[in-house]
C-alpha atoms as one frame of an Amber mdcrd trajectory, in Angstrom:
protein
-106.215-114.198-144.183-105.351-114.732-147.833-103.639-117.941-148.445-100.489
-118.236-150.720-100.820-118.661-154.299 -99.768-121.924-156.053 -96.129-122.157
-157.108 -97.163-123.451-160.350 -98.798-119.967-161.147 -95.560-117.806-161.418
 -93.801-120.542-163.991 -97.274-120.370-165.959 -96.747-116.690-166.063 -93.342
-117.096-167.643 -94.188-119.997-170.238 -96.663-117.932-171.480 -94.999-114.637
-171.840 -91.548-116.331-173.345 -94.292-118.270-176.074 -95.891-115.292-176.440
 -92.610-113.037-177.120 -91.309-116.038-179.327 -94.048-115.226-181.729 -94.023
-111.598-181.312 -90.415-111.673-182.026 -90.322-114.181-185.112 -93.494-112.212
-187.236 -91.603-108.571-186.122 -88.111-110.097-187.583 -89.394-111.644-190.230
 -90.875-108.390-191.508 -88.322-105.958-190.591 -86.163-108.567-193.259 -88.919
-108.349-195.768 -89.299-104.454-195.550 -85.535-104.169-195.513 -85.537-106.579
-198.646 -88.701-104.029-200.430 -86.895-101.134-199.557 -82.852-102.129-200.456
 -83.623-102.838-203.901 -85.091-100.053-205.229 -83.017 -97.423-202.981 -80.106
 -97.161-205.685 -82.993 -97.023-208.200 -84.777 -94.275-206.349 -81.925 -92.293
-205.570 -80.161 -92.119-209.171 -83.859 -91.382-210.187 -84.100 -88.753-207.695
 -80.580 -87.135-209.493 -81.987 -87.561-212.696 -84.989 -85.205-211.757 -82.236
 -83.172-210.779 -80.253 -83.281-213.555 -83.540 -82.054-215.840 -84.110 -79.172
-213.298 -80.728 -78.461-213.881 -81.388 -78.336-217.699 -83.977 -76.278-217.532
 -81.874 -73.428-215.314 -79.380 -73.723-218.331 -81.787 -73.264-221.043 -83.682
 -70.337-219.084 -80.192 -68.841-218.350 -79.525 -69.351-222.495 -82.536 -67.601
-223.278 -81.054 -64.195-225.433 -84.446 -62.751-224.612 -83.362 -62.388-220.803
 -81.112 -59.330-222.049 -77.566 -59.061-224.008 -74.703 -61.670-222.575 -71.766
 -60.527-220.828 -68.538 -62.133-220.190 -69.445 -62.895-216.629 -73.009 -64.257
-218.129 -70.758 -66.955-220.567 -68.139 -67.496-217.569 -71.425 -68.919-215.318
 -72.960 -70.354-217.748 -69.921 -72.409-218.846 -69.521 -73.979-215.422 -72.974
 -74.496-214.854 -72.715 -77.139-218.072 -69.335 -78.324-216.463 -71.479 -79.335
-213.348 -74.331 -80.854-215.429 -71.946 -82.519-217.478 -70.151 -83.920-214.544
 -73.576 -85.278-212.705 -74.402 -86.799-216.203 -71.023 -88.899-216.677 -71.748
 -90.123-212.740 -74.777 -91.300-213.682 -73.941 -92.935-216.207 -71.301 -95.150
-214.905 -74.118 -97.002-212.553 -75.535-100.811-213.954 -78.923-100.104-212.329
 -79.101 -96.781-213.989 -77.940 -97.825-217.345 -80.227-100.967-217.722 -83.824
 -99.494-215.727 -83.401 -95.834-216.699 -81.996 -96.367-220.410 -78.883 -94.172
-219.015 -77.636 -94.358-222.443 -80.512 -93.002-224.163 -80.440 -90.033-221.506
 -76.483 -89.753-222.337 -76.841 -89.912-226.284 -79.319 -86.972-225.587 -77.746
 -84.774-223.074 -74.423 -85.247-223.667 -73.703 -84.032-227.020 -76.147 -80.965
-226.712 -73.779 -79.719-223.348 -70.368 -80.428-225.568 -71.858 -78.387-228.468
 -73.174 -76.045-225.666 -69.753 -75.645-224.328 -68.096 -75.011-227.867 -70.339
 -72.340-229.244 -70.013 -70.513-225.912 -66.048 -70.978-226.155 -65.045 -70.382
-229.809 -68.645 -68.717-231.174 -70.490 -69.753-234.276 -69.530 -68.973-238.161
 -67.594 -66.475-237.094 -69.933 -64.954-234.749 -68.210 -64.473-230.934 -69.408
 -66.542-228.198 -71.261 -63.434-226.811 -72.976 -62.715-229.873 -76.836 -62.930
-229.571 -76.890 -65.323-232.532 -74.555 -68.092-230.490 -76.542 -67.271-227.954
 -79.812 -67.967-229.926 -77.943 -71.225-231.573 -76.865 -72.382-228.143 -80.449
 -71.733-226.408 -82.283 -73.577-229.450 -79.837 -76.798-228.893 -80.206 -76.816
-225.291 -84.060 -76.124-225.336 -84.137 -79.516-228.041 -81.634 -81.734-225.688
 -84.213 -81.150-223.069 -86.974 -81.723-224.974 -85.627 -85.089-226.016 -84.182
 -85.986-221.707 -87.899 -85.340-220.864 -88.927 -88.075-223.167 -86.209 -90.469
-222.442 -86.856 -89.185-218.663 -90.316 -90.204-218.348 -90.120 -93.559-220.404
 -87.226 -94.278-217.631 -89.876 -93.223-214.940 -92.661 -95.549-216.325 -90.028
 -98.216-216.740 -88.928 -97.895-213.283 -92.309 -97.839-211.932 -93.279-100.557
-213.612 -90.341-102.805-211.610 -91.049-101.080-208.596 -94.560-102.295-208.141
 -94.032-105.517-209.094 -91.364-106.290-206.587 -93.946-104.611-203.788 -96.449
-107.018-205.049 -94.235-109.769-204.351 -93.085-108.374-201.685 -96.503-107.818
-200.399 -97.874-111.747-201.816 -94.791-112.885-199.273 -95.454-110.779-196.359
 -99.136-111.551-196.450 -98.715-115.259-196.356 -96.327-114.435-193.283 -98.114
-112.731-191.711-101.044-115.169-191.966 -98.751-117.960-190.496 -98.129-115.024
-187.296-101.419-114.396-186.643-102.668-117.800-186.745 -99.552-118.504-184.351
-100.518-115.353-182.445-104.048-116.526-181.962-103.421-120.047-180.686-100.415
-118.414-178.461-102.915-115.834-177.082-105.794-118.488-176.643-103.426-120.651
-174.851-102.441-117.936-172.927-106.008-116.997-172.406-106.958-120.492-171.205
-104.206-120.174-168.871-105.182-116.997-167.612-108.679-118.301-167.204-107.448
-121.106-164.664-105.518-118.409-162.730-108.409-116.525-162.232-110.387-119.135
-161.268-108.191-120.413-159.029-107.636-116.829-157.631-110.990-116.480-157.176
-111.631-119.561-155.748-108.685-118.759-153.134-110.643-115.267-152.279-114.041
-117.151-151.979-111.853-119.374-149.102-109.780-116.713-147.749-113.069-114.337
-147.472-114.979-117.394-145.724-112.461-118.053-143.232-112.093-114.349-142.864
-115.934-113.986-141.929-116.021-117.296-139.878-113.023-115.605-137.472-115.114
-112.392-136.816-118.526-114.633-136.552-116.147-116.692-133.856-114.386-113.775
-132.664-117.837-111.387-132.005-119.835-111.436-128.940-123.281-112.077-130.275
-124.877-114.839-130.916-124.920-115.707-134.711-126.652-119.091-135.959-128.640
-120.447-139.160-131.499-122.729-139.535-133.480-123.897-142.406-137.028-121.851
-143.399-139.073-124.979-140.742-136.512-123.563-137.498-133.611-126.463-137.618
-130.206-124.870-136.758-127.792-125.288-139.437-124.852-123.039-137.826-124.176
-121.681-134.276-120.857-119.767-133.392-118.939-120.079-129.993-120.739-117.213
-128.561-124.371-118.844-129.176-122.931-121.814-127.851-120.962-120.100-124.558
-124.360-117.885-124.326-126.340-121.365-124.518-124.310-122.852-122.052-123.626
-125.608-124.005-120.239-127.553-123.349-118.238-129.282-126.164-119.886-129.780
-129.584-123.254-130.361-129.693-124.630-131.896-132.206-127.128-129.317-134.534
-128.256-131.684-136.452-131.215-132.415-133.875-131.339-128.899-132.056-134.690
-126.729-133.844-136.021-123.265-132.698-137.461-124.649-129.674-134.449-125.824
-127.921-132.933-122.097-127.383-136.077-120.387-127.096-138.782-120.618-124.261
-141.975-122.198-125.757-143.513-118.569-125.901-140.701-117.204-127.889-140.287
-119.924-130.145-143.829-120.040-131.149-143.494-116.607-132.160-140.511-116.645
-134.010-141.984-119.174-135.720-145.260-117.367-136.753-144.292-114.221-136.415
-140.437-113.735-136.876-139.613-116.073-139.595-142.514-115.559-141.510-141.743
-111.800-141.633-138.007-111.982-142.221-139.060-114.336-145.553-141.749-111.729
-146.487-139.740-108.234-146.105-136.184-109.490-145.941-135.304-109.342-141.962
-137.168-109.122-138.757-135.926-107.465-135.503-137.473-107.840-132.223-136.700
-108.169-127.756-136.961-111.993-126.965-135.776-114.415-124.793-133.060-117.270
-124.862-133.538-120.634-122.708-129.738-121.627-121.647-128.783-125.273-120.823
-129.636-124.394-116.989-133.071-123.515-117.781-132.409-119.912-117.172-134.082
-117.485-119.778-131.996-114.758-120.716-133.176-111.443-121.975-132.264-110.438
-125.904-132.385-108.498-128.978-132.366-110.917-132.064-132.625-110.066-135.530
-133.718-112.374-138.381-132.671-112.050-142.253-133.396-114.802-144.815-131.478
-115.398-147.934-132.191-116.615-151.415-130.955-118.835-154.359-130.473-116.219
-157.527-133.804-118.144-158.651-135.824-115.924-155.576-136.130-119.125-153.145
-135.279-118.879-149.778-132.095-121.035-149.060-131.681-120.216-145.549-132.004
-118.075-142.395-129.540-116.536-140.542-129.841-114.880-136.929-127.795-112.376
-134.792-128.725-111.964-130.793-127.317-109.786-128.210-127.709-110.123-125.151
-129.368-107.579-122.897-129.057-108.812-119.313-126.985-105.662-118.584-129.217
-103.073-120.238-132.419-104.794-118.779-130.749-104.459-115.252-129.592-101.097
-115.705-133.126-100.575-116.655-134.043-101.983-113.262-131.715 -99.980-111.113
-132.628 -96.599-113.155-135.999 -97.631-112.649-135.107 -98.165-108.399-133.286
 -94.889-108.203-136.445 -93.115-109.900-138.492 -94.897-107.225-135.772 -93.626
-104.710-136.150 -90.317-106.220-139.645 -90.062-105.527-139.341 -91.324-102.119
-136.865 -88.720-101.383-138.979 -86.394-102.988-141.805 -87.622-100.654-140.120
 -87.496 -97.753-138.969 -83.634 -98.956-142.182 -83.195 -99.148-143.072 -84.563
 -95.972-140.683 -82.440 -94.491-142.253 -79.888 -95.623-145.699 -80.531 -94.130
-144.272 -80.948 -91.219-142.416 -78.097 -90.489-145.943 -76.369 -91.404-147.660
 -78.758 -89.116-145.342 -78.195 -86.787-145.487 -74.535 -86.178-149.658 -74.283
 -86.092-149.673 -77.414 -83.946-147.094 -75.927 -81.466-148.645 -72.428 -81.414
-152.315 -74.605 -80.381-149.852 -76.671 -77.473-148.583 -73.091 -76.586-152.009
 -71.692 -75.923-153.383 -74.792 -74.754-150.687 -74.956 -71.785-150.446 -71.588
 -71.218-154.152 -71.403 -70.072-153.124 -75.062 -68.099-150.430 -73.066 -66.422
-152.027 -69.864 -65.673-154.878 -72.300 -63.939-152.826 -74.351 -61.898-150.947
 -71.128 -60.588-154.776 -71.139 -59.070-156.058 -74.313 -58.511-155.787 -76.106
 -54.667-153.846 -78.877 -54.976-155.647 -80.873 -53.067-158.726 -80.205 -55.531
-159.721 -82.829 -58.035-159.351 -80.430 -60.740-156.208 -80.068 -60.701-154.631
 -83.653 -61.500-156.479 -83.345 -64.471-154.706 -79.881 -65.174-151.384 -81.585
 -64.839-152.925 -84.443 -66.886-153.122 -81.693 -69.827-149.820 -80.264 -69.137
-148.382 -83.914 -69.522-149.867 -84.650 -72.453-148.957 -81.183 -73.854-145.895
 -81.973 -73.350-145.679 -85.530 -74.896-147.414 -83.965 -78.063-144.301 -81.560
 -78.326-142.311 -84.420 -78.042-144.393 -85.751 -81.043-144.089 -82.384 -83.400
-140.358 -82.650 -82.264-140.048 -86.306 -83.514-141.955 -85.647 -86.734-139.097
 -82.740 -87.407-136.426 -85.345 -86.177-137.860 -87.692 -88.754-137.873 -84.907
 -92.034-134.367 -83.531 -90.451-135.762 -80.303 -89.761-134.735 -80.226 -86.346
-131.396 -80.999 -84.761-131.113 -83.891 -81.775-131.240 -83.072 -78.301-129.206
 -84.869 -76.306-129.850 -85.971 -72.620-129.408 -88.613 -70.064-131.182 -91.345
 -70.827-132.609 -94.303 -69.456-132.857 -96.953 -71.984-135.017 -99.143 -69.508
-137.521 -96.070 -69.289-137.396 -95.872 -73.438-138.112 -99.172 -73.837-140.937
 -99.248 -71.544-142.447 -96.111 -73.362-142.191 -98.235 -76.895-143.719-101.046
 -75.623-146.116 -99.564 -74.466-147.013 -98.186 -78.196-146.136-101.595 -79.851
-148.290-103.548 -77.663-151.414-101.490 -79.648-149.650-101.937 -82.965-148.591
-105.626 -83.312-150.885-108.048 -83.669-151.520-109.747 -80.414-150.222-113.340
 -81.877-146.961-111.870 -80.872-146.187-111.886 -77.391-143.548-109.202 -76.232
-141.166-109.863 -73.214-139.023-107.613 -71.646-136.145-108.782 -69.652-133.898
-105.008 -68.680-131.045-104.599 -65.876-132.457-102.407 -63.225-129.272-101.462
 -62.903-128.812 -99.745 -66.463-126.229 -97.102 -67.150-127.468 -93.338 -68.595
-126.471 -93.283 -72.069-126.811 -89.531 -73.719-129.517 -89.726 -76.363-132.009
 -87.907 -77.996-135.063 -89.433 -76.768-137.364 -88.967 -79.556-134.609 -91.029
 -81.916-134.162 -93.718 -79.654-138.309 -93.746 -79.260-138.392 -93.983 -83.143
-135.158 -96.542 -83.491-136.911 -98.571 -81.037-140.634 -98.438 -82.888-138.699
 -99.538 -86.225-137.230-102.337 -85.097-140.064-103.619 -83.041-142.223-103.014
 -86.398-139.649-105.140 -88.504-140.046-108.081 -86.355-143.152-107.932 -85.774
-143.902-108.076 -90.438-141.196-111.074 -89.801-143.988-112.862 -87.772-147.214
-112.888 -89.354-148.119-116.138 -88.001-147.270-115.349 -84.555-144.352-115.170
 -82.778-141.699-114.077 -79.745-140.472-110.195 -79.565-137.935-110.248 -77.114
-136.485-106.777 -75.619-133.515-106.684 -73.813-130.835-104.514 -71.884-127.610
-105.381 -70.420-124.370-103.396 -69.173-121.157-104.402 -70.897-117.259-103.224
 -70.413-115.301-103.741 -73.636-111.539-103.365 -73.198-109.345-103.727 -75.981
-109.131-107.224 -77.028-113.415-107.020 -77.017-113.538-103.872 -78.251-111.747
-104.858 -81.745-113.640-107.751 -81.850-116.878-105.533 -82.141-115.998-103.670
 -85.088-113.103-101.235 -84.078-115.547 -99.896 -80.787-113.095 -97.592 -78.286
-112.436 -99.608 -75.211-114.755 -98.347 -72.186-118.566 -98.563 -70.729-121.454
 -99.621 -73.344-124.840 -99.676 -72.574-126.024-102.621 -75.067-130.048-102.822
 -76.232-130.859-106.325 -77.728-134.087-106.919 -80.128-134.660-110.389 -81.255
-137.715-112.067 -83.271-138.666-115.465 -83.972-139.612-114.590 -87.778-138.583
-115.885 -90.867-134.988-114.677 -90.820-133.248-113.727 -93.998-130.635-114.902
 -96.044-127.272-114.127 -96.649-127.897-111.348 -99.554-130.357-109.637 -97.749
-128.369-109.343 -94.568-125.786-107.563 -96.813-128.403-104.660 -97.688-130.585
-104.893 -94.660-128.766-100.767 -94.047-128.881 -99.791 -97.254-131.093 -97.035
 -98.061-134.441 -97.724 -99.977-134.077-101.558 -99.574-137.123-103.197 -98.674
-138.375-106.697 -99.052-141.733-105.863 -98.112-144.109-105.306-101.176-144.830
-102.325-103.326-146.689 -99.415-100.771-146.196-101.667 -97.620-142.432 -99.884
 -97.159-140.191 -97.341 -98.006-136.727 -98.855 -97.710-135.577 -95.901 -94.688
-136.529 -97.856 -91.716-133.378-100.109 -90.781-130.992 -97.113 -92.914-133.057
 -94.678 -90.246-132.025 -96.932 -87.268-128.336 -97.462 -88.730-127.956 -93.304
 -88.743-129.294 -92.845 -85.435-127.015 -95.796 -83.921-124.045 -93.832 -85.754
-125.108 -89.987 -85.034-124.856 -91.864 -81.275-121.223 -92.923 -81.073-122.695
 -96.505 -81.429-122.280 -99.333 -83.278-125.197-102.153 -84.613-125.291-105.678
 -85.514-127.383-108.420 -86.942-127.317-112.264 -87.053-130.275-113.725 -88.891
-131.188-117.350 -90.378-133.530-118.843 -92.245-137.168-119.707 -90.562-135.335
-119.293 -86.843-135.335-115.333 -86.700-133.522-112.414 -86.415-131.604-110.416
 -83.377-130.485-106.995 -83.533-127.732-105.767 -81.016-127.144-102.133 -80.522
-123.902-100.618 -78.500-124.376 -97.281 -76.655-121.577 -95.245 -74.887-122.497
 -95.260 -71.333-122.226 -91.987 -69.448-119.843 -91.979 -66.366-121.476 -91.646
 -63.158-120.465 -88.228 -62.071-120.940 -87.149 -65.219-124.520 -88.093 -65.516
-125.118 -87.509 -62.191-123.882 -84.112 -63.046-126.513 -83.874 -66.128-129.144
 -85.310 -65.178-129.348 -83.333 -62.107-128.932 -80.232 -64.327-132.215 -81.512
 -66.609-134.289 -82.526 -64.033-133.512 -79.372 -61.837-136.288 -76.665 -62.096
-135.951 -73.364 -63.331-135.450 -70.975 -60.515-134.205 -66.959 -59.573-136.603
 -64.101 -60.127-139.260 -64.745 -62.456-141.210 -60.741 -62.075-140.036 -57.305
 -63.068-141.454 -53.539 -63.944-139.777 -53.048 -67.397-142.130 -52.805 -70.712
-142.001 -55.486 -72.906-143.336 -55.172 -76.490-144.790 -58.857 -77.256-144.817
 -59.463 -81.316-147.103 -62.038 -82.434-149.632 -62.918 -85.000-151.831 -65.123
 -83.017-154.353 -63.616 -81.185-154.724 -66.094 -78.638-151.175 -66.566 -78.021
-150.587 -62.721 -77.948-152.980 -62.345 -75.196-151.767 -64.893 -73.011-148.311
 -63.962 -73.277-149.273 -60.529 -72.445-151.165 -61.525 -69.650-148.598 -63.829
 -68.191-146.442 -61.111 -68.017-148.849 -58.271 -66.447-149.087 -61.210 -63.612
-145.294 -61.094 -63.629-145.824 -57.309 -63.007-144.361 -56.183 -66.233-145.764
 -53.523 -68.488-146.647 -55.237 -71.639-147.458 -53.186 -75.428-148.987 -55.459
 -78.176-148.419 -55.992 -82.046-149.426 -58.340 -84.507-146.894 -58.319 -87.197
-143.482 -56.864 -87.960-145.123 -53.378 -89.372-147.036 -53.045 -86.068-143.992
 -54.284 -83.903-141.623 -51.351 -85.863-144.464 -48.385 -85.723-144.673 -49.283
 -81.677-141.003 -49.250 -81.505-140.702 -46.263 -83.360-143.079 -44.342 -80.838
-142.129 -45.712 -77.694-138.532 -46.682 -78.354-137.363 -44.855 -74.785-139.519
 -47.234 -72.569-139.819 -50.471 -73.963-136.663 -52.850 -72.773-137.203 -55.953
 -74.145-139.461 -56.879 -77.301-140.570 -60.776 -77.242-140.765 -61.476 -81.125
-142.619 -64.484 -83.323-140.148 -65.827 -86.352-143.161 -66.931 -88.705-145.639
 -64.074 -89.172-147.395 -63.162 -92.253-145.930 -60.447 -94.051-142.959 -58.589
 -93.000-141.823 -62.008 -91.183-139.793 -62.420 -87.938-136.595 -62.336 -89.975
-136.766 -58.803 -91.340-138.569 -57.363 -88.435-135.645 -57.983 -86.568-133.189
 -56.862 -88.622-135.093 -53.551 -88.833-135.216 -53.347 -84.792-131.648 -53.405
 -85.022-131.253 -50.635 -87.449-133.238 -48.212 -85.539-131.173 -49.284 -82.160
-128.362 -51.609 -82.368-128.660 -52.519 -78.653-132.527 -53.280 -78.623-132.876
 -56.171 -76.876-134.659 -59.304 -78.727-136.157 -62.807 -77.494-136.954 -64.502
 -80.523-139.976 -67.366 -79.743-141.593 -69.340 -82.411-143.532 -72.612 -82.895
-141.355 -74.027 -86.166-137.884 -72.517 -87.295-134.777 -74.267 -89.166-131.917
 -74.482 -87.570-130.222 -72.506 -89.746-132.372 -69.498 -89.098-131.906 -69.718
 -85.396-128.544 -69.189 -85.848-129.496 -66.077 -88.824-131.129 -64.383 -85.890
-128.835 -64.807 -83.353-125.694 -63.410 -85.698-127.953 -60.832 -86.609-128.113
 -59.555 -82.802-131.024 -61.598 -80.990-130.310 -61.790 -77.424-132.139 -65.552
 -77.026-134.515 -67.946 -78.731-137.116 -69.767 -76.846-138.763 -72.546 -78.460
-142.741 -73.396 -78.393-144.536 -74.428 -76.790-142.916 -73.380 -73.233-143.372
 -73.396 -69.686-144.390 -69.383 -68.785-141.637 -70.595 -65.951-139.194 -70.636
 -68.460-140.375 -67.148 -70.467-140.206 -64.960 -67.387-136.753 -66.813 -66.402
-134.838 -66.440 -69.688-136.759 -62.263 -69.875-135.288 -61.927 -66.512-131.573
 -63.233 -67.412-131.665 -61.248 -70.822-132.995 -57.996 -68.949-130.374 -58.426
 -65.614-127.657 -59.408 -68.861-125.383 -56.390 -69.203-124.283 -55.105 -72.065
């Protein structure tokens, strides 16, 4: 802010403008007087001079209107003429009665002249000449000739009057002039000392003005150097700080005024930094005039702290270098954001991975399922054969078993990329804990010993059993990367009844039967922070390529997509325990299920009605075909939708049922069926197929299908759901 000027400053002001108009006012006064004076005295002079010159033109009118040579006089000629003289007489007498004019102008020279030639003038043109009348042209002659002389003789007297007057005229200006010099030498010389006092006092205004700006505009700067949020210091050219704001000192962490004198380069700046600030920065900012840079501050705590500083040096008007000055932001935020944008494009590509994955998979998936499908069709067809009493044929149901746990596997690999939907059933959690220890027990090291301690008397909860299967291999994984010096992995089941009262305390759970799963480690636990995140999506503490963040955020969704709820207590070098809360199904109710799931497909499996069987593997093709000429249907063949449509087309009267592949080469499954329909709306369809999305299952059905059977299938099931669809009416 700009401080108030001195009160002495206005009264200066006024001192020197009342000296100053003092002077002005005596030197204009004195010659206004002195002109007055110059031009007072002469006026009378000048004017009666100014008449006189009148007076002679006047004279000269007369004589020209005398002239006899201007033509022959009239009455009216001598009337005008007369009182022209009366008037020249009249000015003449009026002159003469002034002192001035009588004593500078010889008024009566001019008189003794003038005078007598106007009365003699005046007579001739009254009374005439000798006789002769006034307007004869020999008065007239006469009185021309003695006017004509008169003037003559005023011009004479006229200009010695002139010269006389002249003569007093300039010597009163040159004394008037002698005077008014000398005056107006004393002015000036009182001017200049006025103005030179004046100036001197002007001088000290401006300094002092200026010297008020210089303070106002330094305590302006030191507010916004306080007020700004960077860090803004000097030092000398060898790195001693000079100057530090509050923000350098808040940013610093330094509390109450330290004292600069002893603090150098080296006390804000890790050792690394301030070596090359030294060598590098300051150096640089002397050379080119500033130096800008990312380095690092070292706050009172030891804590570095990321920053942009910038570096300008500053000179004497001889060129030397007087001192440095620095500005630093800090960065902490940007280099963080840095970090998480950095995260999220990790989390990007992970998603993208997994997309990708998901991808494969569903690939994978259909081939792998169309190899199960022909690899337990031909089980099936030769256990329909085999003696069961024959050794043979344990190892047939050996393949069908582990046909079907390798659908389970495709399934789980979908379940993992969310291309396939859960299927629910009643399950045993004793039985799915069983099955994953029985994988974990080849995967963990064998340091780690693994007890199970389950209630035999364990409720059914309703689960998909592939995402229980992979919740369970997660969290067994987990604990075992807690341990890798060895530890206990303890598995555990229990039945529990919440009713209200326990049910809030367990994170808002409804009241009723939980089935509650318990996995506990003797690791190296995990602190507070890390419990917070241990859900979150893409966390990991493992290291770079040893995790991808989605195990514990897998197990959390599957826990949720299961009506149940999950909880973890963990500490430091004793462990960690996850428990997990599962609806429990009510007895009748899962009685009810599980009976339906376990019971086996029955009714009549054969028939006589052509089937058109639509598939693009060969193997598959045939053994669908064949399965259902042993059935005792009537079976026609095609290998893609354009062979499917030209057998339709030619034997659309006896074919009842057409058993058709989603993912074929070419026309597809999709639009093959949707051209089946055109040709007859109430074709019947069974749509099979190793690998579809559940969104497409539901395309076909809306666009007429009459079932979908997923492979790989029991030939049980085919000929049960052909036999339903063909007894279905319509």
């Amino acid at each position: 802010m700009t401080p108030a000027r001195p009160r002495v400053e206005p009264m200066l002001w006024i001192i020197a403008v009342a000296v100053l108009a003092m002077v002005l006012g005596s030197g204009i006064h004195t010659n206004v007087t002195l002109r007055s004076v110059e031009q007072t005295l002469p006026t009378t002079l000048l004017a009666q001079l100014e008449d006189l010159t009148r007076i002679m033109e006047h004279m000269s009118e007369l004589v020209n209107s005398s002239d006899p040579n201007r033509g022959s006089p009239t009455p009216d000629s001598i009337d005008l003429l007369l009182k022209d003289i009366e008037v020249l007489f009249t000015k003449l007498v009026n002159l003469r009665n002034t002192y001035v004019f009588d004593n500078l102008i010889q008024a009566s020279a001019f008189h003794a002249v003038v005078a007598p030639a106007l009365v003699d003038a005046r007579e001739w043109l009254t009374r005439g000449v000798s006789g002769h009348a006034p307007e004869s042209s020999l008065t007239m002659r006469i009185v021309h000739a003695r006017l004509h002389d008169a003037r003559r003789k005023a011009s004479i007297v006229r200009y010695e009057s002139h010269a006389a007057a002249r003569d007093v005229l300039l010597e009163q200006r040159h004394r008037l002039e002698r005077f008014l010099s000398g005056v107006n030498l004393l002015l000036f010389l009182a001017l200049a000392a006025a103005l030179m006092v004046l100036g001197l006092t002007l001088r000290q205004l401006r300094l002092a003005r200026r010297e008020a700006m210089v303070q106002a505009e330094r305590e302006r700067l030191t507010i916004i150097i306080e007020s700004t949020n960077d860090m803004v210091s000097t030092f000398t050219p060898d790195g001693a700080l000079t100057f530090l704001n509050t923000a350098g000192r808040k940013l610093l962490g330094w509390e109450g005024e330290e004292n600069l004198n002893t603090k150098v380069i080296s006390d804000i700046h890790p050792l690394r930094e301030a070596k090359n600030i030294l060598a590098v920065g300051i150096p640089t900012a002397v050379r080119r005039g500033s130096w800008s840079g990312e380095t690092a501050l070292l706050n009172a705590h030891g804590i570095e702290i990321p920053v942009v500083q910038t570096i300008m040096s500053h000179r004497t008007p001889d060129g030397q270098v007087e001192y440095l000055s620095s500005i630093i932001h800090d960065i902490s935020d940007r280099k963080r954001a840095e970090q998480e944008r950095e995260s999220l494009q990790i989390q990007l590509l992970q998603a993208q991975k997994m997309e990708a994955l998901g991808t494969l998979a569903g690939g994978v998936a259909h081939d792998f399922n169309n190899l199960l499908q022909a690899i337990g069709g031909c089980t099936q067809a030769l256990l329909k054969n085999a003696d069961r009493h024959n050794p043979e044929h344990a190892k047939l149901k050996t393949i069908e078993r582990t046909v079907d746990r390798a659908a389970q596997l495709v399934r789980r690999l979908l379940l993992f990329s969310r291309r396939a939907e859960a299927q629910r059933i009643p399950v045993n959690l004793n039985q799915a804990l069983l099955d994953a220890a029985t994988i974990l027990e080849q995967t963990i090291p064998r340091m780690i010993s693994l007890t199970m301690n389950l209630n035999e008397q364990l409720w059914p909860v309703l689960a998909d059993p592939a995402q229980i299967e992979q919740m369970l291999l997660n969290l067994g994984s987990n604990a075992a990367d807690a341990m890798p010096d060895g530890g206990r992995l303890v598995l555990e089941t229990r039945n529990m009844s919440l009713d209200d009262e326990t049910a809030g305390e367990r994170m808002g759970l409804p009241p009723g039967p939980y089935v509650v799963l318990s996995v506990s480690d003797t690791g190296c636990g995990m602190d507070k922070p890390t419990l917070e995140k241990i859900f979150d999506p893409f966390f990991t503490t493992k290291e770079v390529g040893k995790g991808t963040g989605l195990g514990m955020a897998s197990v959390y969704g599957i826990v949720q997509d299961h009506g149940g709820m999950i909880a973890c207590s963990s500490e430091l070098d004793r462990g960690t325990a996850f428990t997990i809360y599962f609806p429990a199904m009510p007895d009748q109710e899962a009685t009810k299920t599980l009976a339906s799931a376990t019971e086996a497909p029955c009714g009549k499996q054969t028939g006589t009605e052509t089937i058109l069987v639509v598939d693009d593997e060969a193997d598959l093709l045939e053994l669908t075909a064949e399965a259902l000429r042993n059935a005792g249907y009537a079976t026609l063949e095609a290998k893609s939708g354009e062979q499917a449509l030209e057998a339709f087309r030619l034997h659309r009267e006896v074919i009842d049922l057409i058993l058709l592949d989603l993912n074929m080469p070419g026309m597809g499954g999709q639009r093959c069926l949707k051209e089946l329909q055109r040709l007859d709306p109430a074709a019947r369809v069974l749509i099979v197929s190793g690998y579809v999305l559940n969104d497409q299952v539901k395309q076909a059905m809306d666009s007429g299908a009459s079932g979908f059977l997923g492979k790989p299938f029991q030939i049980d099931e085919l000929l049960l759901q052909i036999r339903q669809i063909l007894d279905r009416r319509e």
